[in-house]
PyMOL Python script that loads the backbone (N, CA, C, O; Angstrom):
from pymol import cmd

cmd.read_pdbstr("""\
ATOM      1  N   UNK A   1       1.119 -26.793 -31.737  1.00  0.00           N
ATOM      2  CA  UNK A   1       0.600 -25.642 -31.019  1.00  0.00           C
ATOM      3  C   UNK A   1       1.199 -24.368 -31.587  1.00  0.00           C
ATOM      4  O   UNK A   1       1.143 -24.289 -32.815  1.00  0.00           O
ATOM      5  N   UNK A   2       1.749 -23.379 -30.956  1.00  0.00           N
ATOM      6  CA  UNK A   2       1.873 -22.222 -31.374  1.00  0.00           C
ATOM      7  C   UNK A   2       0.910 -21.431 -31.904  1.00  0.00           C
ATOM      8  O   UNK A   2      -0.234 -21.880 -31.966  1.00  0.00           O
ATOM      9  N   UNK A   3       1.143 -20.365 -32.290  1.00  0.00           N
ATOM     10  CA  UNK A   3       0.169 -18.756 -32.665  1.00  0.00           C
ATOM     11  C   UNK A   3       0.460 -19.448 -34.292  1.00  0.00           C
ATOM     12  O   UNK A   3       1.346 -19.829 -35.056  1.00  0.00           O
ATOM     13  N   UNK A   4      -0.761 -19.304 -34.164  1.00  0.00           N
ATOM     14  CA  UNK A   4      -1.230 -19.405 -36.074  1.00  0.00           C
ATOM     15  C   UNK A   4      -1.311 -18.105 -36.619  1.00  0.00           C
ATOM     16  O   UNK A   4      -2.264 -17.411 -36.265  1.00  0.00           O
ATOM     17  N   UNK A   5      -0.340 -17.567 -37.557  1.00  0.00           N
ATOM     18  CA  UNK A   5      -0.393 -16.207 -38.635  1.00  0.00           C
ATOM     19  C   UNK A   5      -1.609 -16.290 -39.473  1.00  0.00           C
ATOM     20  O   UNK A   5      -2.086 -17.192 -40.162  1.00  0.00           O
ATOM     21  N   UNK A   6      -1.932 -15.192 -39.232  1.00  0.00           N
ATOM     22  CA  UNK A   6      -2.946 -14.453 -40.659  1.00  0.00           C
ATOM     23  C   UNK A   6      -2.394 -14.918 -41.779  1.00  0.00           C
ATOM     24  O   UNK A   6      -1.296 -15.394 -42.067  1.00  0.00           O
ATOM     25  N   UNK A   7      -3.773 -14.589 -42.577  1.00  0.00           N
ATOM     26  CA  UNK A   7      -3.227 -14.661 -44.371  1.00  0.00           C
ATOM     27  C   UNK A   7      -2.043 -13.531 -44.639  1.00  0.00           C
ATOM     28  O   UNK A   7      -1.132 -13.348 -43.832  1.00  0.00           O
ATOM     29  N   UNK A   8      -2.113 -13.154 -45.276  1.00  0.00           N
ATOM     30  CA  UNK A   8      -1.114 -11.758 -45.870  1.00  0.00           C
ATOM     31  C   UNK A   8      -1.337 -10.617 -45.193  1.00  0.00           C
ATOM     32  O   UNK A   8      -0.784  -9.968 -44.306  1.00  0.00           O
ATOM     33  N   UNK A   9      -2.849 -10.520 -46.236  1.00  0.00           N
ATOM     34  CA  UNK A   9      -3.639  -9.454 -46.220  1.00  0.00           C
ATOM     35  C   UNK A   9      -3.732  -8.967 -44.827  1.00  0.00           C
ATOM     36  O   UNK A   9      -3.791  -7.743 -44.709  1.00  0.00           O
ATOM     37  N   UNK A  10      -3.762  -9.801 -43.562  1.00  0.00           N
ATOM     38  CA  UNK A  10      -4.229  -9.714 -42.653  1.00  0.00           C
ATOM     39  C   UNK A  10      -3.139  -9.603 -41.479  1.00  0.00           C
ATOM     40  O   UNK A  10      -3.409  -9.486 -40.284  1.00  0.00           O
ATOM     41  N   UNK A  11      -2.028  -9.655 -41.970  1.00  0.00           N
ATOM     42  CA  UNK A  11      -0.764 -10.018 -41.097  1.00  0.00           C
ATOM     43  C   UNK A  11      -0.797  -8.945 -39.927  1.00  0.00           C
ATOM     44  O   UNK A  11      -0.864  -9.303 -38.751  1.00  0.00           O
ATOM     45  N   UNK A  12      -0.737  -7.384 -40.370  1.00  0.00           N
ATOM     46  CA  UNK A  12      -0.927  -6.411 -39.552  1.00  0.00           C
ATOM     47  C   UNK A  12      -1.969  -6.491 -38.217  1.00  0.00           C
ATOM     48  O   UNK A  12      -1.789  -6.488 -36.999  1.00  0.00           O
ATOM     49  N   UNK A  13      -3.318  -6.573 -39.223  1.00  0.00           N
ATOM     50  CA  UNK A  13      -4.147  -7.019 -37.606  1.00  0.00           C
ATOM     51  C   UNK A  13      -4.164  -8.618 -36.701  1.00  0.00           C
ATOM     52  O   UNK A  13      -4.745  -8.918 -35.658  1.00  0.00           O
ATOM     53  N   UNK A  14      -3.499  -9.222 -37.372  1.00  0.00           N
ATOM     54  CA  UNK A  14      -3.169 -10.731 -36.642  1.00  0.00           C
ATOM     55  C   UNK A  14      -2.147  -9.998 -35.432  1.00  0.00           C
ATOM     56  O   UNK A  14      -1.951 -10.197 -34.233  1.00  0.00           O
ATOM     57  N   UNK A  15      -1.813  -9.392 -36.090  1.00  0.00           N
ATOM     58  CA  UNK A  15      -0.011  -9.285 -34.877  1.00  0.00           C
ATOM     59  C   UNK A  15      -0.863  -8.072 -33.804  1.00  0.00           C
ATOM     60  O   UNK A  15      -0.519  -8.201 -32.630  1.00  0.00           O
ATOM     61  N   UNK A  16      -1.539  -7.336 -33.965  1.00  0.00           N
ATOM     62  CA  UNK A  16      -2.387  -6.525 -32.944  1.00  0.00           C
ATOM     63  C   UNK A  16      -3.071  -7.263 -32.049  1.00  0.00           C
ATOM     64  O   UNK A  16      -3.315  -7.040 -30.863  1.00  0.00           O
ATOM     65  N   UNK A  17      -3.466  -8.522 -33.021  1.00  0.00           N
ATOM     66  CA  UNK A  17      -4.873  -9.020 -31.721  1.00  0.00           C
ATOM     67  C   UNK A  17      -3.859  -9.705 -31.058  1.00  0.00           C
ATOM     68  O   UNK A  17      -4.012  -9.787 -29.839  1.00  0.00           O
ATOM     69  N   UNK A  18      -2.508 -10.402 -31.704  1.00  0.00           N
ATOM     70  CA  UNK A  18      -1.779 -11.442 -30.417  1.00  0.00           C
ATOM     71  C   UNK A  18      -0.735 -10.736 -29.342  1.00  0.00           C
ATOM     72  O   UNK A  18      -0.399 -11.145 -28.231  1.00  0.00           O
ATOM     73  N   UNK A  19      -0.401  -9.734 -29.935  1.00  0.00           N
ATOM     74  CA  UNK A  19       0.768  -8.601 -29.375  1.00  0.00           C
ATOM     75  C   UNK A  19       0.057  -8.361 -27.930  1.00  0.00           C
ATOM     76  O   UNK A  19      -1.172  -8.308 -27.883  1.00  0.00           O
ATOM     77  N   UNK A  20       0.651  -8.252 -27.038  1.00  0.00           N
ATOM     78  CA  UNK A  20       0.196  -7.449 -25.571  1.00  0.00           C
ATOM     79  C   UNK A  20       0.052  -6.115 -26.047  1.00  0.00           C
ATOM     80  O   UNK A  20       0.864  -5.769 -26.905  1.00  0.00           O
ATOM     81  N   UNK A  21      -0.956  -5.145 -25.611  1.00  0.00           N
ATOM     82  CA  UNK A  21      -1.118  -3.774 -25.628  1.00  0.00           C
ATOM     83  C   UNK A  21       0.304  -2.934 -25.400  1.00  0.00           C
ATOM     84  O   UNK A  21       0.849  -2.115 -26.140  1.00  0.00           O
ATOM     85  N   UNK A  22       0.570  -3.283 -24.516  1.00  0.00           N
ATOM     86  CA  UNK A  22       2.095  -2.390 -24.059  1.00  0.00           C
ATOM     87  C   UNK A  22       2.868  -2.322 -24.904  1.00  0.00           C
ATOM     88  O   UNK A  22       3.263  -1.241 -25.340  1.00  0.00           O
ATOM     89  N   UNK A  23       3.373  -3.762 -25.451  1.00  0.00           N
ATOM     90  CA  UNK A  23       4.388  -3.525 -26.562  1.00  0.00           C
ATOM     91  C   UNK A  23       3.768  -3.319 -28.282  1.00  0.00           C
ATOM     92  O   UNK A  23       4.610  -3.321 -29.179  1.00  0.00           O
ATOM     93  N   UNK A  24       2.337  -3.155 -28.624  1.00  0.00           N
ATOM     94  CA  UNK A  24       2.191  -2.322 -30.058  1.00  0.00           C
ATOM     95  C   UNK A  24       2.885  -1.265 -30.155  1.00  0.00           C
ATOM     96  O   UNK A  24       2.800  -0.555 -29.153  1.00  0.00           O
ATOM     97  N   UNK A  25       3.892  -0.668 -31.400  1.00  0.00           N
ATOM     98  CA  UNK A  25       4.573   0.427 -31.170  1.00  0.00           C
ATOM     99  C   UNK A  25       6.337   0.230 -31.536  1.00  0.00           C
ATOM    100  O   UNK A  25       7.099   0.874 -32.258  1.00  0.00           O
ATOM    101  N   UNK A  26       6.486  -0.722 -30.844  1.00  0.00           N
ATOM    102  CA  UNK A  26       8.126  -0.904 -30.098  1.00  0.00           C
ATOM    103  C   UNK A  26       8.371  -1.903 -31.341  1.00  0.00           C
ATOM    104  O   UNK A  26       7.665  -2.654 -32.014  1.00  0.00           O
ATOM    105  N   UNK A  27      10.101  -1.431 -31.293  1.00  0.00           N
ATOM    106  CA  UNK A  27      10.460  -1.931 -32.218  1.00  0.00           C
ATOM    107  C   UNK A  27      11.180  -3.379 -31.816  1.00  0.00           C
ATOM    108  O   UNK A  27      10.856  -3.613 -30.651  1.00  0.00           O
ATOM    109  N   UNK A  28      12.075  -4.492 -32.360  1.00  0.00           N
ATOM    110  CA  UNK A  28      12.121  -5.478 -31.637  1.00  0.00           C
ATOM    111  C   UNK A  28      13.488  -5.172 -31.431  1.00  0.00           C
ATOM    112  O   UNK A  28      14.133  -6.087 -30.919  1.00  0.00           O
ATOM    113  N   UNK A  29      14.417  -3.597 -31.825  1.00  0.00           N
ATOM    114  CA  UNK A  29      15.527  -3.185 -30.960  1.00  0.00           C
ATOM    115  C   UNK A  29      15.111  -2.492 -29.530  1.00  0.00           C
ATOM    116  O   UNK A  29      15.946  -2.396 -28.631  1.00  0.00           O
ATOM    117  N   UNK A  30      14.068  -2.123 -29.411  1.00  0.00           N
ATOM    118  CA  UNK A  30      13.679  -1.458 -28.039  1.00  0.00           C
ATOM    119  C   UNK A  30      13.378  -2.918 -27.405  1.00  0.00           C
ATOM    120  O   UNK A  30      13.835  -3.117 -26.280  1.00  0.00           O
ATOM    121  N   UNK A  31      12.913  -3.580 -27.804  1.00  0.00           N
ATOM    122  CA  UNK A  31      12.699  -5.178 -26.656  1.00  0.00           C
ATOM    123  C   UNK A  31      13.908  -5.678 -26.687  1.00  0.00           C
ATOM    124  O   UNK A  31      13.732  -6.412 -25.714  1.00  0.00           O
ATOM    125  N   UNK A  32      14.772  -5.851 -26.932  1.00  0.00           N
ATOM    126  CA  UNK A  32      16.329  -6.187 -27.090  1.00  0.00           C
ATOM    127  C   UNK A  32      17.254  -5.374 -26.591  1.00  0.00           C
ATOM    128  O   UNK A  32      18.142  -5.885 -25.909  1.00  0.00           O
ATOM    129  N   UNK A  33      17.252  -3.970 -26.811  1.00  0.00           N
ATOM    130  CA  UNK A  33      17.749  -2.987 -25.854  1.00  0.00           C
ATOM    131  C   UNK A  33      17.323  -2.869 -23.977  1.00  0.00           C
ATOM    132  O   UNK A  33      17.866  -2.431 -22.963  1.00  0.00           O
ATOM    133  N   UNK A  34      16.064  -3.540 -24.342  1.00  0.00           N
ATOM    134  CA  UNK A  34      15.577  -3.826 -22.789  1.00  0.00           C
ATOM    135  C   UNK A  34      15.850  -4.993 -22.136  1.00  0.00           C
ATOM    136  O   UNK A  34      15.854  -4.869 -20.911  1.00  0.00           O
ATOM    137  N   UNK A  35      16.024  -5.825 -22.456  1.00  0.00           N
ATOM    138  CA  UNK A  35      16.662  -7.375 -22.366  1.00  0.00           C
ATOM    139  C   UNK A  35      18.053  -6.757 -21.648  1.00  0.00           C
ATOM    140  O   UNK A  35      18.272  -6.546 -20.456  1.00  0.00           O
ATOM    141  N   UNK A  36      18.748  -6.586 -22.603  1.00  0.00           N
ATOM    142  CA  UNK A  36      20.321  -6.293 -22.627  1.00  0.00           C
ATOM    143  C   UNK A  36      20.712  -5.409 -21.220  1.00  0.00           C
ATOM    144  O   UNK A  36      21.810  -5.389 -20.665  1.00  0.00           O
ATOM    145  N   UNK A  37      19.583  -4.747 -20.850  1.00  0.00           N
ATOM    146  CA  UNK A  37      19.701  -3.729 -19.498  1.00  0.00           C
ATOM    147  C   UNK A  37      19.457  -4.768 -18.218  1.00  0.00           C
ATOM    148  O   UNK A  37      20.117  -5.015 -17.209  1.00  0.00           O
ATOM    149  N   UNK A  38      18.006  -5.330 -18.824  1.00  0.00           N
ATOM    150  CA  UNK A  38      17.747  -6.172 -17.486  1.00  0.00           C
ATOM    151  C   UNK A  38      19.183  -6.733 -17.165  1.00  0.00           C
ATOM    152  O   UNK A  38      19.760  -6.520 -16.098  1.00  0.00           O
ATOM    153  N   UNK A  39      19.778  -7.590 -18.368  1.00  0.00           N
ATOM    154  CA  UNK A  39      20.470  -8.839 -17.579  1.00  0.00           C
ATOM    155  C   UNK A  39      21.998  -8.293 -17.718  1.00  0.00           C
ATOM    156  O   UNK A  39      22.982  -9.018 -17.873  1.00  0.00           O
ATOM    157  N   UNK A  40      22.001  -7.305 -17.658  1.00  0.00           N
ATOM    158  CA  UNK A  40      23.247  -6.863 -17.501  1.00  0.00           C
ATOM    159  C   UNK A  40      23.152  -6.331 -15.304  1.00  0.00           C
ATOM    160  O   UNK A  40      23.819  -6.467 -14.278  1.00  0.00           O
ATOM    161  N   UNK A  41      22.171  -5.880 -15.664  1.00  0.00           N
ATOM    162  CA  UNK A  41      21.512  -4.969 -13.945  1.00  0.00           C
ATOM    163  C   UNK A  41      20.856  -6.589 -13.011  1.00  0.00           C
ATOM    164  O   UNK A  41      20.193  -6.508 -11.977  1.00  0.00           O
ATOM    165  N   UNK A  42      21.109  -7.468 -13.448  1.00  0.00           N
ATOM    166  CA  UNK A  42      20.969  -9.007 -13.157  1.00  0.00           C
ATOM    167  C   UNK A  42      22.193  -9.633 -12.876  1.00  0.00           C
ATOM    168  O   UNK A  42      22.166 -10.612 -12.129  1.00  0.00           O
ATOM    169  N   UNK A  43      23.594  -9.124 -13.483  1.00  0.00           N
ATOM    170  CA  UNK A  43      24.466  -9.498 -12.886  1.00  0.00           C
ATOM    171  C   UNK A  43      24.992 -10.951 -13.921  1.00  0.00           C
ATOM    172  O   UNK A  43      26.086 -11.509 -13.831  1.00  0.00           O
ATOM    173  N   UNK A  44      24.087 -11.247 -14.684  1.00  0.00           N
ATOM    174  CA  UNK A  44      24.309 -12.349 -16.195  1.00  0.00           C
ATOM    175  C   UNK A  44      25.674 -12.197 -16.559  1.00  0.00           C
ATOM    176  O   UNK A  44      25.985 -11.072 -16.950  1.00  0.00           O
ATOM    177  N   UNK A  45      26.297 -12.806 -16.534  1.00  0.00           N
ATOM    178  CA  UNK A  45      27.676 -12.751 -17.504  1.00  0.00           C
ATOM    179  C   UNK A  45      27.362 -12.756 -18.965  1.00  0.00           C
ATOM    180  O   UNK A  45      26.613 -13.465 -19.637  1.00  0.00           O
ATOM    181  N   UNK A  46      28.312 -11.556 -19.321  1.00  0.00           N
ATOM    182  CA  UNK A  46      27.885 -11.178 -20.827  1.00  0.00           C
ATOM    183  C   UNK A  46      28.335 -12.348 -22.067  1.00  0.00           C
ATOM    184  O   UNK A  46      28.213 -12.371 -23.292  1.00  0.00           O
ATOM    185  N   UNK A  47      28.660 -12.872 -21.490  1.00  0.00           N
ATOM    186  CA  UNK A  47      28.603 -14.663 -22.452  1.00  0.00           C
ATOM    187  C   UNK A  47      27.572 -15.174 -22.739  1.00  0.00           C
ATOM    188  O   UNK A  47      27.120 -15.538 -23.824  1.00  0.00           O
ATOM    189  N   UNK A  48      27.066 -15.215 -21.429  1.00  0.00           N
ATOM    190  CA  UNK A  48      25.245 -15.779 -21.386  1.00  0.00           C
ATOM    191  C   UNK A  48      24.099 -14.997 -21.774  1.00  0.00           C
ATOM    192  O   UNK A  48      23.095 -15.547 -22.225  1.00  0.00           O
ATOM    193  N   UNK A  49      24.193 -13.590 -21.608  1.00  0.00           N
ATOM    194  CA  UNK A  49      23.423 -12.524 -22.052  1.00  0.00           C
ATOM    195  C   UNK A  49      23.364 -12.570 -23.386  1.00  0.00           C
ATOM    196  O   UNK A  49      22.260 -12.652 -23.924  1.00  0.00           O
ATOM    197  N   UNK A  50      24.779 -12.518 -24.302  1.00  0.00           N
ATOM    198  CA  UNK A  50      24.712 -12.476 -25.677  1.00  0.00           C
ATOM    199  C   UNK A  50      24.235 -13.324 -26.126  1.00  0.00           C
ATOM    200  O   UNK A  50      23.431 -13.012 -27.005  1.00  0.00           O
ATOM    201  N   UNK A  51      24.401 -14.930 -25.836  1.00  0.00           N
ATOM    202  CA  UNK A  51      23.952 -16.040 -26.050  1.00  0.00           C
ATOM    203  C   UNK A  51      22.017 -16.011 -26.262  1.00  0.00           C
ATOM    204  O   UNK A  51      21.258 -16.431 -27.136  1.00  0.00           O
ATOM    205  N   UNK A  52      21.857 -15.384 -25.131  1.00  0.00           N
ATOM    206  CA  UNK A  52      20.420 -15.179 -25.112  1.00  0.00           C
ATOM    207  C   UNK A  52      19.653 -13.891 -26.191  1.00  0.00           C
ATOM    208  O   UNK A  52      18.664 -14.076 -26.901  1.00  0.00           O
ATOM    209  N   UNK A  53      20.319 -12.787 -26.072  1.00  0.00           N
ATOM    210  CA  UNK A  53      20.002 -11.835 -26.745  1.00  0.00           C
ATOM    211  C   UNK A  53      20.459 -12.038 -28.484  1.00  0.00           C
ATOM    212  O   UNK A  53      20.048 -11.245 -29.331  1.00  0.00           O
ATOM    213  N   UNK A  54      21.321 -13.166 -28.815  1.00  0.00           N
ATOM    214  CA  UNK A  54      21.860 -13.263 -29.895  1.00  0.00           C
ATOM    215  C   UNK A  54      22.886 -12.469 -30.557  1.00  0.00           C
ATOM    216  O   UNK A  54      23.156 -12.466 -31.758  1.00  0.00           O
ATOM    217  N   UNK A  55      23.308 -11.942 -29.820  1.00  0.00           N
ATOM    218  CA  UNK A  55      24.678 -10.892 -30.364  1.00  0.00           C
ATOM    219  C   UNK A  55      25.544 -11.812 -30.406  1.00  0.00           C
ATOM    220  O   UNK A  55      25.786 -12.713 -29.603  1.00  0.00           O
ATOM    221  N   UNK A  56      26.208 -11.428 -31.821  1.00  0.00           N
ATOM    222  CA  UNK A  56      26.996 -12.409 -32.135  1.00  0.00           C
ATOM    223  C   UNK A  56      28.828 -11.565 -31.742  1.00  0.00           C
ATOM    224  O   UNK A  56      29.869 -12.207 -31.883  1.00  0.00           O
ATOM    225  N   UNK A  57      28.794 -10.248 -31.316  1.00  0.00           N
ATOM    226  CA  UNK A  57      29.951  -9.988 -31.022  1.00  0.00           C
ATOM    227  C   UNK A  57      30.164  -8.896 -30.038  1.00  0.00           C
ATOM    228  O   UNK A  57      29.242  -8.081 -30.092  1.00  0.00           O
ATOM    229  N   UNK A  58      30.904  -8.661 -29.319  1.00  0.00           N
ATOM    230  CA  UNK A  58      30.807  -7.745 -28.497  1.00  0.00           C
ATOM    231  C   UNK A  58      30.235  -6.476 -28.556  1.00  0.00           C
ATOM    232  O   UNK A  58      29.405  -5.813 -27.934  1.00  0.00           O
ATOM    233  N   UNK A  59      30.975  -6.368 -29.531  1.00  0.00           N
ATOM    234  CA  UNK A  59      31.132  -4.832 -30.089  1.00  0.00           C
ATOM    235  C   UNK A  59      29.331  -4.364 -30.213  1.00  0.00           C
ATOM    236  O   UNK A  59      28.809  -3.343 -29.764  1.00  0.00           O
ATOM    237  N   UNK A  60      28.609  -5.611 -31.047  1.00  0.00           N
ATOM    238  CA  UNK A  60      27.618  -4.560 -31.078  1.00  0.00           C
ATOM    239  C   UNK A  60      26.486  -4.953 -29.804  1.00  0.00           C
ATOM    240  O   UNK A  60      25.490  -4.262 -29.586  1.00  0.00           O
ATOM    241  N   UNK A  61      26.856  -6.237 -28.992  1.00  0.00           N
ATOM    242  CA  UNK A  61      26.363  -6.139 -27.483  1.00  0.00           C
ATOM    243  C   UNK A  61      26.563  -4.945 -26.881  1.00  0.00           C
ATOM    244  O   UNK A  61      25.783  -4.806 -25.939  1.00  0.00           O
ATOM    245  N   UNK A  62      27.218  -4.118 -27.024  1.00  0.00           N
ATOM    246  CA  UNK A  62      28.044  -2.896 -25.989  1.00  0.00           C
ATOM    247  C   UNK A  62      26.965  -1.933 -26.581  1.00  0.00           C
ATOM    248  O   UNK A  62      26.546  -1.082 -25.796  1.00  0.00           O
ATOM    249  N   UNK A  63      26.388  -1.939 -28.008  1.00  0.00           N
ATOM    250  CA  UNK A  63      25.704  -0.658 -27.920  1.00  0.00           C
ATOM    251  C   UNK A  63      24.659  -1.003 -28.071  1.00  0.00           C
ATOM    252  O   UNK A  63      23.916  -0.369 -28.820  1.00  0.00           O
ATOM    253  N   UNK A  64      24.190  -2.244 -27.348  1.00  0.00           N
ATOM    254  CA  UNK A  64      22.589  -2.061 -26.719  1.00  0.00           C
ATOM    255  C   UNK A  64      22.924  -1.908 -25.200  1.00  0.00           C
ATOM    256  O   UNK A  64      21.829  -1.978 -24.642  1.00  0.00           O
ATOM    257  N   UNK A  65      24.094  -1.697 -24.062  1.00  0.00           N
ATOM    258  CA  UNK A  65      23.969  -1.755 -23.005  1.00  0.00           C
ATOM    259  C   UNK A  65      24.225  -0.281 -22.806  1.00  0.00           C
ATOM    260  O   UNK A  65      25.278   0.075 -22.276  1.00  0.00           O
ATOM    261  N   UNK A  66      23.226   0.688 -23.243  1.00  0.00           N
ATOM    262  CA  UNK A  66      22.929   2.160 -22.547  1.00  0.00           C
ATOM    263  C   UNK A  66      23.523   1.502 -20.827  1.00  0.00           C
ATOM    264  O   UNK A  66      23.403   0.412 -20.268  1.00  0.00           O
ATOM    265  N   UNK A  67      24.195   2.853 -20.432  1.00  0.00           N
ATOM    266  CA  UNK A  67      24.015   2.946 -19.019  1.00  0.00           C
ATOM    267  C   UNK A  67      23.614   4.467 -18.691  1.00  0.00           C
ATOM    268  O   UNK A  67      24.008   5.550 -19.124  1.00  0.00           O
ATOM    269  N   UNK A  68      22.666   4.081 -17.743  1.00  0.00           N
ATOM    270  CA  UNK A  68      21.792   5.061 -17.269  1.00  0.00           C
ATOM    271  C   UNK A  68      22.851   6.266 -16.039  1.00  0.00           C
ATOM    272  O   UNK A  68      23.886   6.014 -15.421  1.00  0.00           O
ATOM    273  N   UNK A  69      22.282   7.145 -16.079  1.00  0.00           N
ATOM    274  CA  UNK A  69      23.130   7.665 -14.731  1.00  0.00           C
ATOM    275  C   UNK A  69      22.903   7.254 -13.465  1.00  0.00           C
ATOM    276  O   UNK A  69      23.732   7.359 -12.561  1.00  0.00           O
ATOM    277  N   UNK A  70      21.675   6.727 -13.336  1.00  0.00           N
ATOM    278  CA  UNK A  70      21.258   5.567 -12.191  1.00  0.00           C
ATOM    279  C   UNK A  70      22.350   4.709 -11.731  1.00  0.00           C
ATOM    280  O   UNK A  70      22.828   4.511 -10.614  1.00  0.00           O
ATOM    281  N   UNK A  71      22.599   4.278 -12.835  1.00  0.00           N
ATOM    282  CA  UNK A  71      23.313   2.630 -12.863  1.00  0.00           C
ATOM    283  C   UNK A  71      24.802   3.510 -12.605  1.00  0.00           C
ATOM    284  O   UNK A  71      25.527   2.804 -11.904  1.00  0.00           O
ATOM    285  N   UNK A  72      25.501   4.868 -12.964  1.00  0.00           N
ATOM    286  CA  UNK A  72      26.278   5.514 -12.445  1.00  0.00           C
ATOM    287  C   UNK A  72      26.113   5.623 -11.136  1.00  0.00           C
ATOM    288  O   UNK A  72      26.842   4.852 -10.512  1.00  0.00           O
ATOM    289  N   UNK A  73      25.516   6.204 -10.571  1.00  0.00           N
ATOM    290  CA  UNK A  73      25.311   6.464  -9.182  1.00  0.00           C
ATOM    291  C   UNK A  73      25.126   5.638  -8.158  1.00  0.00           C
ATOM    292  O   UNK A  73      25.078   5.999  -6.983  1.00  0.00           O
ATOM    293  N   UNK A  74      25.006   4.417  -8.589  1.00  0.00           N
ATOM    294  CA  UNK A  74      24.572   2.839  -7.960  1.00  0.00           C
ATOM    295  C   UNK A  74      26.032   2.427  -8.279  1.00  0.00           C
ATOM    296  O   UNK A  74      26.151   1.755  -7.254  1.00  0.00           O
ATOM    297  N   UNK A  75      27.105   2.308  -8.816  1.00  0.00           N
ATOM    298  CA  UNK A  75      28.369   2.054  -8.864  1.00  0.00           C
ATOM    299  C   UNK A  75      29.100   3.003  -7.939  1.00  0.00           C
ATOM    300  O   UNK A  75      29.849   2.744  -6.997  1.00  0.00           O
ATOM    301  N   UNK A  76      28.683   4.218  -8.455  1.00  0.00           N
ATOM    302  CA  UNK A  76      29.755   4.969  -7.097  1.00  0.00           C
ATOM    303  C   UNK A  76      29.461   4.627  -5.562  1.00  0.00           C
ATOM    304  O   UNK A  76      30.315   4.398  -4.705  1.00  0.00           O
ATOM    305  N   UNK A  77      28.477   4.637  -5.444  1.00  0.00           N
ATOM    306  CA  UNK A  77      27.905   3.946  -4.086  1.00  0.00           C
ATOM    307  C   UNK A  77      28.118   2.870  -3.388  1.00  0.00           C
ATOM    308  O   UNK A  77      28.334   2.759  -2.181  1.00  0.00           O
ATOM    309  N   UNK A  78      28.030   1.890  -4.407  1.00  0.00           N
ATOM    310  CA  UNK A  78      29.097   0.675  -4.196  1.00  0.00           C
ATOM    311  C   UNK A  78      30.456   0.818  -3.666  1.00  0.00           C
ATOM    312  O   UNK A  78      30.882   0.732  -2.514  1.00  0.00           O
ATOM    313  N   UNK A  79      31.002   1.045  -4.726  1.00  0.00           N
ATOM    314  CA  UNK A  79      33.100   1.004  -4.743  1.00  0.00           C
ATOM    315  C   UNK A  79      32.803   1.929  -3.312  1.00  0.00           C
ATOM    316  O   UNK A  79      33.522   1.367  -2.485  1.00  0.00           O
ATOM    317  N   UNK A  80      31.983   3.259  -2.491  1.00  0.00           N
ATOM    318  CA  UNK A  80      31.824   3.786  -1.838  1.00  0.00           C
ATOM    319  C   UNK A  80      32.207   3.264  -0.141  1.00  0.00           C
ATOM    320  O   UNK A  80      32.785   3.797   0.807  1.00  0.00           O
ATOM    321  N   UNK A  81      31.376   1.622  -0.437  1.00  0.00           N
ATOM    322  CA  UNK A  81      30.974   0.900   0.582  1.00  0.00           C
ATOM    323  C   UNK A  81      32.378   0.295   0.893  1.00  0.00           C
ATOM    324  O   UNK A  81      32.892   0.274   2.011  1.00  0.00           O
ATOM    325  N   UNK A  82      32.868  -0.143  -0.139  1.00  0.00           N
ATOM    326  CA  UNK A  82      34.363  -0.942   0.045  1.00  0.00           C
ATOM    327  C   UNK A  82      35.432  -0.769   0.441  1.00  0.00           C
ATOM    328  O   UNK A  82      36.311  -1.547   0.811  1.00  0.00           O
ATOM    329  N   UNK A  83      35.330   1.043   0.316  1.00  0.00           N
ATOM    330  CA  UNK A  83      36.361   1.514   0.980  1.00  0.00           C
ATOM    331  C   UNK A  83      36.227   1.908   2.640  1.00  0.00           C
ATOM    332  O   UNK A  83      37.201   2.349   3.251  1.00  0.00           O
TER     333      UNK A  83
END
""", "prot")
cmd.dss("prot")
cmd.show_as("cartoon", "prot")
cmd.util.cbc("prot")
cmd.orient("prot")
């Protein structure tokens, strides 16, 4: 089973007709940079996250996990509650 590739020639419009609309465009660090947010904001232990996302070392796991000022303001709010 699986998605059967185009010839060569054709590789570009093979990957259009199988690609979802949303993601034509995106690079496969923006789908990986988005991964890395979900399952970090999922609460995943970053053992299992990397495992999944394939980072093979911290260092460069850490600079796909943008934090938003959201995800700031959702921490202060927290530690907020505890006290």
């Amino acid at each position: 089973m699986g998605v059967r590739l185009p010839a060569r020639g054709d590789r570009a419009k093979g990957v259009e007709e199988i690609a979802r609309p949303q993601l034509l465009g995106r690079l496969v660090h923006d789908l990986r940079r988005t991964a890395v947010r979900n399952l970090e904001r999922a609460g995943v232990p970053r053992s299992v996250a990397m495992k999944l996302t394939g980072h093979k070392t911290e260092a460069v796991y850490r600079r796909y996990a943008i934090v938003a000022e959201a995800d700031l303001r959702e921490g202060v709010t927290k530690l907020a509650k505890l006290a």
